[in-house]
N, C-alpha and C positions, 0 to 999 in steps of 0.2 A: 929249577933243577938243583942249583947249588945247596937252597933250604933244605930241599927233602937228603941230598948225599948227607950233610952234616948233623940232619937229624939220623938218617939209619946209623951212623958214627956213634953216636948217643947212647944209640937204645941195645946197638949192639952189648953194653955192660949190662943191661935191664936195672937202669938206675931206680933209685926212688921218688928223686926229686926228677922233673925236667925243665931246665931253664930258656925261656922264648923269648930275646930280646926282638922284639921288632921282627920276626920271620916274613915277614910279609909285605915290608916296606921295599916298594918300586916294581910290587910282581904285578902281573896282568891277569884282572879277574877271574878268569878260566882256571890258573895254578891257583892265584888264593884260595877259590873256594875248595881245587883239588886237595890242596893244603891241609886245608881244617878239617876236609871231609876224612883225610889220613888218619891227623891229631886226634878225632873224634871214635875213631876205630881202633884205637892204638888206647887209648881212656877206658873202653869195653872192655878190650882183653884183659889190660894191667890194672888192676881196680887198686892196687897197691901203690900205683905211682900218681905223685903229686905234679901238676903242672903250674909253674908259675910264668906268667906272661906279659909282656910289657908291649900296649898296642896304642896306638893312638885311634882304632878304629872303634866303635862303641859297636857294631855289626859282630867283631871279633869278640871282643871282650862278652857280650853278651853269652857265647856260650860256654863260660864258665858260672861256678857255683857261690863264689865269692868276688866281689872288685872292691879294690883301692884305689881311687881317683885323687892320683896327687898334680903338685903343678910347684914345677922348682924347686921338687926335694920335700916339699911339704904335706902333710896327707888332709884332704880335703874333707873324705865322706869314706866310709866304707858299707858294704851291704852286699845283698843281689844287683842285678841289674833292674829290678822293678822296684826295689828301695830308693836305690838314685836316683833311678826317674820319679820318683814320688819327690824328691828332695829339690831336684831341680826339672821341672817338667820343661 
């Protein structure tokens, strides 16, 4: 509940950018997935807004159109999610 208040907080300026650190860390599957199912409708409407997202989940990340897989500040691989999985199966 707290994710979703400080996301409408957000989008109440109808920003360009949206920043996601971690929205998802310690929520219980039902909200996550309620979650991204928002994120994913709020993407449709605002074809103008960028999301950028910081997840440890790969289930997450997947449905974005770009990833960066870093580790310790460093950046690993970048692509789709089915580039990376080519990279590291």
């Amino acid at each position: 509940m707290k994710q979703k208040l400080g996301l409408c907080c957000a989008l109440i300026h109808d920003p360009e950018l949206l920043i996601l650190d971690e929205p998802t860390t310690g929520v219980d599957p039902l909200s996550r997935a309620q979650f991204w199912d928002l994120i994913d409708s709020i993407r449709q409407r605002q074809t103008n807004m960028s999301v950028l997202v910081a997840t440890a989940y790969m289930e997450e990340a997947e449905r974005f159109d770009w990833l960066v897989a870093m580790n310790a500040g460093e950046i690993l691989a970048t692509g789709s999610a089915q580039q990376l999985r080519g990279k590291n199966p």
